[in-house]
Each structure stands twice: as structure tokens, then as C-alpha cells.
PDB file of N, CA, C and O in Angstrom:
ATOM      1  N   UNK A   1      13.678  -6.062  -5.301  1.00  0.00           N
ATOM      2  CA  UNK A   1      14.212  -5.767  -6.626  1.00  0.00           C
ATOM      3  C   UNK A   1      13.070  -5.192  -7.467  1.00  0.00           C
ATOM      4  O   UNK A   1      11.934  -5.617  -7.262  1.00  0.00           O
ATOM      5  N   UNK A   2      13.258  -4.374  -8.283  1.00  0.00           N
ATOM      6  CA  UNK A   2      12.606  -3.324  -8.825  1.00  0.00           C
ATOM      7  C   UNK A   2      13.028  -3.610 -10.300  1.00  0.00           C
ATOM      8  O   UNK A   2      14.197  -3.351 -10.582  1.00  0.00           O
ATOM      9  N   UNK A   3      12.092  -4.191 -11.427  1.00  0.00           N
ATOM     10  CA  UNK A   3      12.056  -4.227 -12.479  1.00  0.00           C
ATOM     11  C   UNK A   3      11.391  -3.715 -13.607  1.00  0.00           C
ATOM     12  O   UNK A   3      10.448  -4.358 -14.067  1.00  0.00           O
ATOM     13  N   UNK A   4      11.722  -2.706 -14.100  1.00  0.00           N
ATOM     14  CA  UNK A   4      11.312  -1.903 -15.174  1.00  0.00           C
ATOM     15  C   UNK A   4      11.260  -1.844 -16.595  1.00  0.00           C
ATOM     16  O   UNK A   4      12.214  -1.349 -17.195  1.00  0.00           O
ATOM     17  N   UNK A   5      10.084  -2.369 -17.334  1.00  0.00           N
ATOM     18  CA  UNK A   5      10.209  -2.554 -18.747  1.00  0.00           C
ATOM     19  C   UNK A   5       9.677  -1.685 -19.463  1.00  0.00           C
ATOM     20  O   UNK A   5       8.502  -1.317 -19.482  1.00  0.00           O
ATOM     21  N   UNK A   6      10.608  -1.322 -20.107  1.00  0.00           N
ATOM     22  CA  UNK A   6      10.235  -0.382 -21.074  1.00  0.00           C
ATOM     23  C   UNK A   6       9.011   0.036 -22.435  1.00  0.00           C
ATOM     24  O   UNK A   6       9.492   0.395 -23.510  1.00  0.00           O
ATOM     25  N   UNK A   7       7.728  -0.029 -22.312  1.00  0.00           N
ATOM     26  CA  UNK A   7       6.511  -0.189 -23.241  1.00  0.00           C
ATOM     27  C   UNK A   7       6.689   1.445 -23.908  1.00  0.00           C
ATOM     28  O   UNK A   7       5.690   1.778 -24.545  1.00  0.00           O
ATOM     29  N   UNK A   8       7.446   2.167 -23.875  1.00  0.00           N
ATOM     30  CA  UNK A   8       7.629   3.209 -24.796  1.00  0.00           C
ATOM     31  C   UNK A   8       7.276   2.429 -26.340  1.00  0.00           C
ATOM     32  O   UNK A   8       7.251   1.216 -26.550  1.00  0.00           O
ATOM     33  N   UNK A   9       6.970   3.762 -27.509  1.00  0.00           N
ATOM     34  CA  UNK A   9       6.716   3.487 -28.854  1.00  0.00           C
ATOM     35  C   UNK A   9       7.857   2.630 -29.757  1.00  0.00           C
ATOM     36  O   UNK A   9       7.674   2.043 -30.823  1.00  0.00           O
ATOM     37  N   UNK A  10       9.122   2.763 -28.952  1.00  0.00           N
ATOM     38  CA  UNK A  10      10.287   1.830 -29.776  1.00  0.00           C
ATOM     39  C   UNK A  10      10.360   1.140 -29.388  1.00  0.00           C
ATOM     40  O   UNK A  10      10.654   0.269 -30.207  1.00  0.00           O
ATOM     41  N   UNK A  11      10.239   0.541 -27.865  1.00  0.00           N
ATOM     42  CA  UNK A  11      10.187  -0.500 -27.209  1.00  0.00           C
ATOM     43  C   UNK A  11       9.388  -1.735 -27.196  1.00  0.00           C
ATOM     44  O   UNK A  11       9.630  -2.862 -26.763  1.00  0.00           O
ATOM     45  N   UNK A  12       8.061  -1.063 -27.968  1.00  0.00           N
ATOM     46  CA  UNK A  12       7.006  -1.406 -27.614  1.00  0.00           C
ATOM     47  C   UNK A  12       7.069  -2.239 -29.398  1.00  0.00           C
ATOM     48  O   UNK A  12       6.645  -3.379 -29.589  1.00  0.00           O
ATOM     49  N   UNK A  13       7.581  -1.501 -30.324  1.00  0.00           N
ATOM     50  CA  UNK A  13       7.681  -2.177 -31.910  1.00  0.00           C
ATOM     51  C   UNK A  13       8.955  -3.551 -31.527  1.00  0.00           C
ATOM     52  O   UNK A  13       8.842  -4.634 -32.102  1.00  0.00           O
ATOM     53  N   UNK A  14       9.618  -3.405 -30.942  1.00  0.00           N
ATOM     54  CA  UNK A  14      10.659  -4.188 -30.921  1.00  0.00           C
ATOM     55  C   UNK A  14      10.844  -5.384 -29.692  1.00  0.00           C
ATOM     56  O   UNK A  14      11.878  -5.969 -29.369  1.00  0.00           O
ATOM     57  N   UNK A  15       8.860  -5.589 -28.887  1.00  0.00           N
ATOM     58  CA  UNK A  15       8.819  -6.756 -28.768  1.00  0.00           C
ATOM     59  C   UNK A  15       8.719  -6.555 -26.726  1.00  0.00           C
ATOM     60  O   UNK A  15       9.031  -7.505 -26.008  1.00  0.00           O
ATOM     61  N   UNK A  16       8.327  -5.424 -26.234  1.00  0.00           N
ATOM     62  CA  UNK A  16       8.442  -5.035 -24.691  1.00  0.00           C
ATOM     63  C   UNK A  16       7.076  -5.578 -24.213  1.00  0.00           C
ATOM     64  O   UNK A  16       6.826  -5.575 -23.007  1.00  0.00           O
ATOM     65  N   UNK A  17       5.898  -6.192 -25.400  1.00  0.00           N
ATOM     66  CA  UNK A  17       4.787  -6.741 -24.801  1.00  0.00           C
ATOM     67  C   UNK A  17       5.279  -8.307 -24.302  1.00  0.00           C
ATOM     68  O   UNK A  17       5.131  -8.708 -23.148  1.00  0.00           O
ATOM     69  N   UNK A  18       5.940  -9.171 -25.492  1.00  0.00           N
ATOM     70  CA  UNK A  18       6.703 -10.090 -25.092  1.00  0.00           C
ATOM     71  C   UNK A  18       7.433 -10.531 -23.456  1.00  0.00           C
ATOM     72  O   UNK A  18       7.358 -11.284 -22.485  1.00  0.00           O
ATOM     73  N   UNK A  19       8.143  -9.412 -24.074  1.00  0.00           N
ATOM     74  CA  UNK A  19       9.475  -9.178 -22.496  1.00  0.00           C
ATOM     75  C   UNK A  19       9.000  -9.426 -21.365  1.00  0.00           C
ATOM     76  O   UNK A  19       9.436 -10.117 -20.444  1.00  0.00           O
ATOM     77  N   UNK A  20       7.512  -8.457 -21.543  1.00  0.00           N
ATOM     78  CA  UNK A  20       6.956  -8.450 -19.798  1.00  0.00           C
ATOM     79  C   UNK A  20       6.295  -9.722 -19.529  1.00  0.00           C
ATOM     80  O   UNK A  20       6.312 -10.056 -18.344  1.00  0.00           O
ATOM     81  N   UNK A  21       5.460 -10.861 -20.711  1.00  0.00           N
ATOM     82  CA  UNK A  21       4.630 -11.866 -20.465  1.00  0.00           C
ATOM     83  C   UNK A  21       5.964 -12.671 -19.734  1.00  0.00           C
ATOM     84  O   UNK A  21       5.850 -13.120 -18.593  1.00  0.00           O
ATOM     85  N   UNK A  22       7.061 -12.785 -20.406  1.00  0.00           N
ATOM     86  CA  UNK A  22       8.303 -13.157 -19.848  1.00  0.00           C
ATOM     87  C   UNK A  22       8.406 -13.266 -18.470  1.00  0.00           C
ATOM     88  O   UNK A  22       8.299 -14.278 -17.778  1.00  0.00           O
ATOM     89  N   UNK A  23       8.669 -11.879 -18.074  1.00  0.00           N
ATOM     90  CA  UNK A  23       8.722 -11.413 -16.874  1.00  0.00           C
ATOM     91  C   UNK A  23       8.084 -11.793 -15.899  1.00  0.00           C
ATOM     92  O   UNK A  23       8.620 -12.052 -14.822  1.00  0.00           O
ATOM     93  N   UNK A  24       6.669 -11.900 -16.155  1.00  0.00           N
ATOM     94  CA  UNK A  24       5.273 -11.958 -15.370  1.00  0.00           C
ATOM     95  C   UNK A  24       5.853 -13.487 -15.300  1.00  0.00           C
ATOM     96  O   UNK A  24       6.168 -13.912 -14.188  1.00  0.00           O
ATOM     97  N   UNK A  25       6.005 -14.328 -16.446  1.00  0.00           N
ATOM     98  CA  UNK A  25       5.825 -16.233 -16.274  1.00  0.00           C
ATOM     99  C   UNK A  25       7.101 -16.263 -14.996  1.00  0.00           C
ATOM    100  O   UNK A  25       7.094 -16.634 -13.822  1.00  0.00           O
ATOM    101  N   UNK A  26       8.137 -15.683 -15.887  1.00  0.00           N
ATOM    102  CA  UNK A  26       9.345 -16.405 -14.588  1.00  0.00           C
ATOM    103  C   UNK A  26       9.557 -15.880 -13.896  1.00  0.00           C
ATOM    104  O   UNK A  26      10.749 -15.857 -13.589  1.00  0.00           O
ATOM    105  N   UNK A  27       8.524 -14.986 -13.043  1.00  0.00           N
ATOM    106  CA  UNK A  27       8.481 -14.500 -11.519  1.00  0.00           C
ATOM    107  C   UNK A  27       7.165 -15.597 -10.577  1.00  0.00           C
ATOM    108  O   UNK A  27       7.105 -16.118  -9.463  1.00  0.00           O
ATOM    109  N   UNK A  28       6.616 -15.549 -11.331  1.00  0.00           N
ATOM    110  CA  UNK A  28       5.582 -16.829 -10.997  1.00  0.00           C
ATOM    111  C   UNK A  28       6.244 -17.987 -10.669  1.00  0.00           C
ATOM    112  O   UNK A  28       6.159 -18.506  -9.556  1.00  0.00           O
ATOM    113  N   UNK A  29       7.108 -18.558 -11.869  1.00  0.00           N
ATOM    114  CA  UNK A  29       7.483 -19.620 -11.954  1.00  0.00           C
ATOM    115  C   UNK A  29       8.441 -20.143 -10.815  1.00  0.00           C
ATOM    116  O   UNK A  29       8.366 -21.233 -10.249  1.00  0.00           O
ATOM    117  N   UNK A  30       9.383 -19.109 -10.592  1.00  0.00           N
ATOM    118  CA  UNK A  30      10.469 -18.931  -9.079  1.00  0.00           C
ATOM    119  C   UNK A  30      10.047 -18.481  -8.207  1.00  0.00           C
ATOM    120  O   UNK A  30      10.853 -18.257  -7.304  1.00  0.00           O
ATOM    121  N   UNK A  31       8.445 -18.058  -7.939  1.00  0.00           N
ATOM    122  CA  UNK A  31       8.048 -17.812  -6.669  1.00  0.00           C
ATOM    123  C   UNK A  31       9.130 -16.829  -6.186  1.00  0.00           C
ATOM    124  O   UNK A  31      10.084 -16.905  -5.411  1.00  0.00           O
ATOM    125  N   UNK A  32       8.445 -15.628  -7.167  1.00  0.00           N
ATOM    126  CA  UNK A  32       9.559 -14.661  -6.926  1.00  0.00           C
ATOM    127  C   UNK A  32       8.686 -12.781  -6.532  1.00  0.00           C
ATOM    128  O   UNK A  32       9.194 -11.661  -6.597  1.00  0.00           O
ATOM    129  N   UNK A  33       7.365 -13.185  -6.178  1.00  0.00           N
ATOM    130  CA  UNK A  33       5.844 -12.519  -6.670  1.00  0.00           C
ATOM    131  C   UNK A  33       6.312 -11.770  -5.091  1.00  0.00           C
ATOM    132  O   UNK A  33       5.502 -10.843  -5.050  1.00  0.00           O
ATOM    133  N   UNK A  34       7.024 -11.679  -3.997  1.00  0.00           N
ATOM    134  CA  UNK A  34       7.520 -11.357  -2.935  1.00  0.00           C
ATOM    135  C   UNK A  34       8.623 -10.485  -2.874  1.00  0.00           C
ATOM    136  O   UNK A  34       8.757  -9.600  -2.030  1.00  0.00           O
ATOM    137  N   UNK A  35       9.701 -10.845  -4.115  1.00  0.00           N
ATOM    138  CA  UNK A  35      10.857 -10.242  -3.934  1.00  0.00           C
ATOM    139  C   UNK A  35      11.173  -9.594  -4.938  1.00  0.00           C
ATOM    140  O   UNK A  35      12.178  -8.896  -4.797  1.00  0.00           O
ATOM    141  N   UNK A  36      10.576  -9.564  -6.105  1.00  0.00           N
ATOM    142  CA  UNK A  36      10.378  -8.806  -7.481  1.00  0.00           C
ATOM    143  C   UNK A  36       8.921  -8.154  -7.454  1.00  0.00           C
ATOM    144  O   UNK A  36       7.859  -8.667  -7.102  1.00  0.00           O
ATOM    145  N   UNK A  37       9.285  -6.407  -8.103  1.00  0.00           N
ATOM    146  CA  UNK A  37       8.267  -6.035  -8.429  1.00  0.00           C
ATOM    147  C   UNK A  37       8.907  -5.518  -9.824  1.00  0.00           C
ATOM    148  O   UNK A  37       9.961  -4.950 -10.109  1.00  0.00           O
ATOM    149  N   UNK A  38       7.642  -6.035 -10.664  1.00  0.00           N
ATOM    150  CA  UNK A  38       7.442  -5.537 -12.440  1.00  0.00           C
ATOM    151  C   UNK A  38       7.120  -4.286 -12.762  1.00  0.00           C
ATOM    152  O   UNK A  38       6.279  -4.003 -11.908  1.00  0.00           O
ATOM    153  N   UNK A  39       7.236  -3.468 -13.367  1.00  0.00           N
ATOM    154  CA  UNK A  39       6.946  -2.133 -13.432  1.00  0.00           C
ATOM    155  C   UNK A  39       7.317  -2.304 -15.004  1.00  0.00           C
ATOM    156  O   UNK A  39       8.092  -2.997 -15.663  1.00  0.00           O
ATOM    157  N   UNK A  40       6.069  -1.011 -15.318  1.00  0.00           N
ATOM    158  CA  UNK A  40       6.316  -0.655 -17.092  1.00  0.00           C
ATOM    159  C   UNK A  40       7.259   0.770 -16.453  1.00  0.00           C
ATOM    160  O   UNK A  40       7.591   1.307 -15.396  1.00  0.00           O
ATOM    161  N   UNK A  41       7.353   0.862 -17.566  1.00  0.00           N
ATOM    162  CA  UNK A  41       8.012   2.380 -17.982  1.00  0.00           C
ATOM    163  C   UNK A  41       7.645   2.981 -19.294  1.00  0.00           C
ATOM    164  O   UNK A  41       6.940   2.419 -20.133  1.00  0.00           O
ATOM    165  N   UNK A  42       8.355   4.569 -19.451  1.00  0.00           N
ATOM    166  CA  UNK A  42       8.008   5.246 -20.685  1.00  0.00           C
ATOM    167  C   UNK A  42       9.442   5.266 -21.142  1.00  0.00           C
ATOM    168  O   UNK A  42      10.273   5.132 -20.244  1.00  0.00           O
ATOM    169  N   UNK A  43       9.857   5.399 -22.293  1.00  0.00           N
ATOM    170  CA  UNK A  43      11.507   5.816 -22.855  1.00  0.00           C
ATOM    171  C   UNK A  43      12.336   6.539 -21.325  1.00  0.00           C
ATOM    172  O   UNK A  43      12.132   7.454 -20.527  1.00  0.00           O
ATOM    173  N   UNK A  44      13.179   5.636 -21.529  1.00  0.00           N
ATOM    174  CA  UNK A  44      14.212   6.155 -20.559  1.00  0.00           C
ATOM    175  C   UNK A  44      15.554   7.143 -21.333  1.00  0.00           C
ATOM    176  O   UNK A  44      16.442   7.817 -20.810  1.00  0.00           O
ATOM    177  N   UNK A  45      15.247   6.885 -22.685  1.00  0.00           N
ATOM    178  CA  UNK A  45      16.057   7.438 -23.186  1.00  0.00           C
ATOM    179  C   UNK A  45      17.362   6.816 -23.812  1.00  0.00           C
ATOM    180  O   UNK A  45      18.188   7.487 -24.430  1.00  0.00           O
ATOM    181  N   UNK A  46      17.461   5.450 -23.585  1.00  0.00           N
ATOM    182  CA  UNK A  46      18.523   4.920 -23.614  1.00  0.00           C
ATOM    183  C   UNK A  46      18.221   3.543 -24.857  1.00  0.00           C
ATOM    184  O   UNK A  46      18.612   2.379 -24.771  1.00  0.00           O
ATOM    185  N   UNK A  47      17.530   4.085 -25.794  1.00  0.00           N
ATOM    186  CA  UNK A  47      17.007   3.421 -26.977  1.00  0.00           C
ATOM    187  C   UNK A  47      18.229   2.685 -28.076  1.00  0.00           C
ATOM    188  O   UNK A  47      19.197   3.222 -28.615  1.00  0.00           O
ATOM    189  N   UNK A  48      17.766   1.325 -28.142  1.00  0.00           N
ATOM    190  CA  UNK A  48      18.528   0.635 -29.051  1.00  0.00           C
ATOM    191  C   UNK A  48      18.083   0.290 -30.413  1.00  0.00           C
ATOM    192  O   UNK A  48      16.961   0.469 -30.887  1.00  0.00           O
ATOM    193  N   UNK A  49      18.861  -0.102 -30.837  1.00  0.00           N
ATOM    194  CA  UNK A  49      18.754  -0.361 -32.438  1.00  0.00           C
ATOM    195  C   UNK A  49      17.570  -1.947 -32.402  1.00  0.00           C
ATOM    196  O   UNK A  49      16.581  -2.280 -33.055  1.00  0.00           O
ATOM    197  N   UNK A  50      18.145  -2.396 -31.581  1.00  0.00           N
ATOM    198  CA  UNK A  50      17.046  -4.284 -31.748  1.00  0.00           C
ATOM    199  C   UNK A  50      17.011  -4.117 -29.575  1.00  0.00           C
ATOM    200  O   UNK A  50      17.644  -3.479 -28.733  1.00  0.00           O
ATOM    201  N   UNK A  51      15.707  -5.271 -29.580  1.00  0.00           N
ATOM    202  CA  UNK A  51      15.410  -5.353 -28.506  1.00  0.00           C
ATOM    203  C   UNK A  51      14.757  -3.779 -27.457  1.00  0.00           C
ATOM    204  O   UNK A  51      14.473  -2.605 -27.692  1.00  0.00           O
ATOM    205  N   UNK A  52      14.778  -4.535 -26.487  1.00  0.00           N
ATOM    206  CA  UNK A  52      13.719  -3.653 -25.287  1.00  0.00           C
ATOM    207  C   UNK A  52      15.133  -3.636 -24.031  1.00  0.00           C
ATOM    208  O   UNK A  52      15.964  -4.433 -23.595  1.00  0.00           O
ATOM    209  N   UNK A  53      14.639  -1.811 -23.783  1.00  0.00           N
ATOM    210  CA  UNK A  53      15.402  -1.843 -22.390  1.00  0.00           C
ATOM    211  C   UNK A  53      14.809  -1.820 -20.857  1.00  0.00           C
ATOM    212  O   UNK A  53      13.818  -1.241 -20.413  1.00  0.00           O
ATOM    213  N   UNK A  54      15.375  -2.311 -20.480  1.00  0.00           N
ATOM    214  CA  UNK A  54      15.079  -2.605 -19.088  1.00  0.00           C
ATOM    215  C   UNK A  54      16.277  -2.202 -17.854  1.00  0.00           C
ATOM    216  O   UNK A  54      17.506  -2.209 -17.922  1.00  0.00           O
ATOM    217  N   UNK A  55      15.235  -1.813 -16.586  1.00  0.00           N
ATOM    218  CA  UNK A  55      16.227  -1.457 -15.586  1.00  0.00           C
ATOM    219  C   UNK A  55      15.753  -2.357 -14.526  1.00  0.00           C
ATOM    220  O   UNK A  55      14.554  -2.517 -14.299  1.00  0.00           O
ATOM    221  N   UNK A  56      16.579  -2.874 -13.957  1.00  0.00           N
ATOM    222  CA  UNK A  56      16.642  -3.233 -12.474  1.00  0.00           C
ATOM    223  C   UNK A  56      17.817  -2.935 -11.605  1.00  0.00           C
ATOM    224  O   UNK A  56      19.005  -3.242 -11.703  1.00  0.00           O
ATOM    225  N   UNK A  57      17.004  -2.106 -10.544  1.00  0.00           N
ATOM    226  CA  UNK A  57      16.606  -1.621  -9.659  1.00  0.00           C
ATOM    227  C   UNK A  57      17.656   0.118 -10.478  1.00  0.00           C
ATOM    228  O   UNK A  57      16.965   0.919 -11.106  1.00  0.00           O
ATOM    229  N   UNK A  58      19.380   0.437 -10.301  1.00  0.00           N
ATOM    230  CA  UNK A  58      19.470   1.555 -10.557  1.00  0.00           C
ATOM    231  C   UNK A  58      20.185   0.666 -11.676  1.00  0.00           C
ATOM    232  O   UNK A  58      21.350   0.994 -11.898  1.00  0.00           O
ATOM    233  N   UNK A  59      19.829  -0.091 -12.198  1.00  0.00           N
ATOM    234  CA  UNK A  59      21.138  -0.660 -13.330  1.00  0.00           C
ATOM    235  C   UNK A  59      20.364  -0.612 -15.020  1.00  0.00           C
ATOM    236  O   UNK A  59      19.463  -1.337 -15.440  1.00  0.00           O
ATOM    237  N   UNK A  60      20.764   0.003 -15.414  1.00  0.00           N
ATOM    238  CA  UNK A  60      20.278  -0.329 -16.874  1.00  0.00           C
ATOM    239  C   UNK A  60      20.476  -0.808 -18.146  1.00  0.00           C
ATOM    240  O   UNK A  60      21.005  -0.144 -19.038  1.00  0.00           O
ATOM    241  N   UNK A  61      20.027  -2.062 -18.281  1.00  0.00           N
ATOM    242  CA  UNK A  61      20.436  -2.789 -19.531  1.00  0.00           C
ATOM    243  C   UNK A  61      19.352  -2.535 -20.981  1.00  0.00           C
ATOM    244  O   UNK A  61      18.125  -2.450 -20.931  1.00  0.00           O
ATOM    245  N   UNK A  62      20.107  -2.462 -22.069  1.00  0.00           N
ATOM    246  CA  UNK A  62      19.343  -1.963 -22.844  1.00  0.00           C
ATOM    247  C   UNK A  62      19.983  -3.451 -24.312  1.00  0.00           C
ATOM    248  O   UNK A  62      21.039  -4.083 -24.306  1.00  0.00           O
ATOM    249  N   UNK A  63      18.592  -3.535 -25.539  1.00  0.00           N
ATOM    250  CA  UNK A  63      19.086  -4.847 -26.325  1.00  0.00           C
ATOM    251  C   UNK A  63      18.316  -6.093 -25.853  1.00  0.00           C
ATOM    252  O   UNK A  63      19.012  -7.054 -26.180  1.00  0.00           O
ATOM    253  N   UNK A  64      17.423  -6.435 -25.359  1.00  0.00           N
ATOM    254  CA  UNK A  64      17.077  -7.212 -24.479  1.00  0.00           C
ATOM    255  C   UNK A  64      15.566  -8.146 -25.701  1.00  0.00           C
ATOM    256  O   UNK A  64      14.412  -7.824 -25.983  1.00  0.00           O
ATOM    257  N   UNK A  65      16.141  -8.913 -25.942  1.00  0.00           N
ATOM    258  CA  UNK A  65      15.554  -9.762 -27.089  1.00  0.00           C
ATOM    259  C   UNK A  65      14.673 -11.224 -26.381  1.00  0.00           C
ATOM    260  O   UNK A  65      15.040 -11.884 -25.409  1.00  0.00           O
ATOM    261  N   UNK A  66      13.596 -11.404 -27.116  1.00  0.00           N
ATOM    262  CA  UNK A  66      13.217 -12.510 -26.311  1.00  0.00           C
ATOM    263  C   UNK A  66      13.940 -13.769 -26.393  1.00  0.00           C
ATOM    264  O   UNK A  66      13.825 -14.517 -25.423  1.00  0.00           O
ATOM    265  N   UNK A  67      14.608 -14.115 -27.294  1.00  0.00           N
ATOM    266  CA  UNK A  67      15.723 -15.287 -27.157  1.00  0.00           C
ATOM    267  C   UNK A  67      16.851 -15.688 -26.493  1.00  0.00           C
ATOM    268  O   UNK A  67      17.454 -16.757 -26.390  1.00  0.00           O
ATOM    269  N   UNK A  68      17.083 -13.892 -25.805  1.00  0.00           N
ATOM    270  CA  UNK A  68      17.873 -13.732 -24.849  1.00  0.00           C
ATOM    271  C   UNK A  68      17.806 -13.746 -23.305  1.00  0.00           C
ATOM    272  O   UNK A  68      18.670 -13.873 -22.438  1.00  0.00           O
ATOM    273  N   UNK A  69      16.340 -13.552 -23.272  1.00  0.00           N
ATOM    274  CA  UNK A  69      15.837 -13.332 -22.012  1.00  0.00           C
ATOM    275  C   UNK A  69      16.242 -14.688 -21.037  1.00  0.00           C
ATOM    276  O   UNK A  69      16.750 -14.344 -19.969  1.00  0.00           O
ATOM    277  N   UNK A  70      16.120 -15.981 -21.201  1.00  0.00           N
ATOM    278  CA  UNK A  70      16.189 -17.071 -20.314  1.00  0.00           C
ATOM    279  C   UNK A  70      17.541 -16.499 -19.867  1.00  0.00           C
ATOM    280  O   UNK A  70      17.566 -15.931 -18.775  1.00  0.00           O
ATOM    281  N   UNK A  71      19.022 -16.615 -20.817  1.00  0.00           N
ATOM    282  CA  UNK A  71      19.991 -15.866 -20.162  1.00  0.00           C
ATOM    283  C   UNK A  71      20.100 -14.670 -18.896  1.00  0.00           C
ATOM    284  O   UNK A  71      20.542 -14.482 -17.763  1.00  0.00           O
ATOM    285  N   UNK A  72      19.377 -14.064 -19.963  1.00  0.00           N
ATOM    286  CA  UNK A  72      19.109 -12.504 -18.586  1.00  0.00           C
ATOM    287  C   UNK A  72      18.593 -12.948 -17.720  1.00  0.00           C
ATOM    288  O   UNK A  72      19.222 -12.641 -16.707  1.00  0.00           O
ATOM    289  N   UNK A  73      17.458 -13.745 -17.416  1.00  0.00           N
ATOM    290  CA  UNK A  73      16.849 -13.112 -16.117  1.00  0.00           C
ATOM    291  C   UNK A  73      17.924 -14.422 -15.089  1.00  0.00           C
ATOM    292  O   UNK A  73      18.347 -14.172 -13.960  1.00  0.00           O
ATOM    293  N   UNK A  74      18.106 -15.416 -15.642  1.00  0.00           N
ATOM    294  CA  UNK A  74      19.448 -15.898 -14.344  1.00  0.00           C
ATOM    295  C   UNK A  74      20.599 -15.440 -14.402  1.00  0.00           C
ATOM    296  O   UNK A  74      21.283 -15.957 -13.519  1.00  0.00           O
ATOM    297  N   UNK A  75      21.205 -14.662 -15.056  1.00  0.00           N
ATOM    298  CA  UNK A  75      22.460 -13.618 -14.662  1.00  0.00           C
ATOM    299  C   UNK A  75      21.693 -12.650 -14.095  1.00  0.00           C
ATOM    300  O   UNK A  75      21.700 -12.705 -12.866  1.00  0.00           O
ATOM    301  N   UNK A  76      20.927 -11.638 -14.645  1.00  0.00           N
ATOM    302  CA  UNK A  76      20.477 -10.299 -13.924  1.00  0.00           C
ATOM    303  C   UNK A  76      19.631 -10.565 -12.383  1.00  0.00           C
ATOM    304  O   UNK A  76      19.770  -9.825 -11.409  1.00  0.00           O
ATOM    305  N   UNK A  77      18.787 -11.723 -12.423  1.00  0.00           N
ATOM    306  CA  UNK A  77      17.700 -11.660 -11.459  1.00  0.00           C
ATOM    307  C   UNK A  77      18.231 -12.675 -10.471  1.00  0.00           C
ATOM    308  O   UNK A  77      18.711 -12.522  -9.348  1.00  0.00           O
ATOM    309  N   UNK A  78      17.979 -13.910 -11.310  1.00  0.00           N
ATOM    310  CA  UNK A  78      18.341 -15.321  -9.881  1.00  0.00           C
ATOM    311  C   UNK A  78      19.423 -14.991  -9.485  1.00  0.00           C
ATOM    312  O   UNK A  78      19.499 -14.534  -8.344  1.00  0.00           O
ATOM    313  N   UNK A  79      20.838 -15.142 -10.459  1.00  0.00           N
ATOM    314  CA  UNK A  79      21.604 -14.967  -9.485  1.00  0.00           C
ATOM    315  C   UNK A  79      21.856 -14.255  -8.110  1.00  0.00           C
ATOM    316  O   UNK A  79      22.070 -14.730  -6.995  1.00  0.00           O
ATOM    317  N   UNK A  80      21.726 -12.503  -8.707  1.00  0.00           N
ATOM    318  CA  UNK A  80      21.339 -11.267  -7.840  1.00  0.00           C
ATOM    319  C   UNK A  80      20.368 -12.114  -6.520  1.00  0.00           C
ATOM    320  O   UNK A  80      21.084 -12.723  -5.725  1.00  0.00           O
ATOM    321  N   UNK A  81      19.543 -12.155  -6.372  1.00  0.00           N
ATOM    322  CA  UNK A  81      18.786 -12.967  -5.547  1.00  0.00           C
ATOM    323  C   UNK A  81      18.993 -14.180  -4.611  1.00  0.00           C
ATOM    324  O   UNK A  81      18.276 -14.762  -3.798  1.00  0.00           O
ATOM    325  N   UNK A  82      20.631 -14.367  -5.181  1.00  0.00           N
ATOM    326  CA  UNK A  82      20.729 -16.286  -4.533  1.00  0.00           C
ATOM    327  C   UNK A  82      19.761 -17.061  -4.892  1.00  0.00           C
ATOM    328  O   UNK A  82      19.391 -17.977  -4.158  1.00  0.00           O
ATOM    329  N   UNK A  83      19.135 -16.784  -6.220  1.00  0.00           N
ATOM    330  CA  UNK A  83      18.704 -18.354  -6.386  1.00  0.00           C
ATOM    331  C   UNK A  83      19.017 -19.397  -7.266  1.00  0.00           C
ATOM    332  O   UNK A  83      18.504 -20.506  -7.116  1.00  0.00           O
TER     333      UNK A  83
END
């Protein structure tokens, strides 16, 4: 699985340094450093009003808030994964 965060200039005001420390903890945390790879990105183009967008693998979710994230990453990631 292929995870892409967005550190573009809007992304990047609206909190994509956050997102990724995120990212980085609960791939660690699920011993997931095997089956996830993190990747930045530049504007994909698909810019929101609040939050950071992100793609994994061809799917792209965009809105992605750090209060939201515990949600996301076990719908988008564990589940996807069986874990």
C-alpha cells in the first residue's frame, strides 16, 4: 500500500506536517513499516477548503483533519489490510 501526503503550500498551511507525524506513529505502532510505504507529494490538484489530501494507493481522499485521522487510518488502512 502506497500512501501519499500531500506537503504542497495549501496542504502544508492546513496541517500535512501533522498528518504525516500521524502517519509515521501509526505505521510504527501496527508494525505496518513492511506493508505501507509513506510518500510526500506536491498538489495533486484536488485542494480543499479545511484539511490535507491524501492518496492511497489509486484512491483519493481529500479533507483529512487531524481529529479525523484515528477514524481514517482504520477505515482506509487497517481495515484494507485485514487488520
Amino acid at each position: 500500500m502506497i500512501i501519499q501526503i500531500c506537503v504542497g503550500s495549501s496542504c502544508h498551511i492546513k496541517g500535512s506536517a501533522e498528518i504525516v507525524a500521524l502517519f509515521q506513529k501509526a505505521v510504527e505502532e501496527y508494525h505496518l513499516e513492511t506493508e505501507v510505504t509513506l510518500a510526500g507529494s506536491f498538489c495533486t490538484g484536488q485542494c480543499n477548503r479545511v484539511g490535507v489530501t491524501v492518496q492511497i494507493d489509486d484512491e483519493t481522499y481529500t479533507g483529512l483533519k487531524v481529529e479525523d485521522f484515528k477514524d481514517f487510518f482504520k477505515e482506509k488502512v487497517l481495515s484494507v489490510l485485514g487488520k
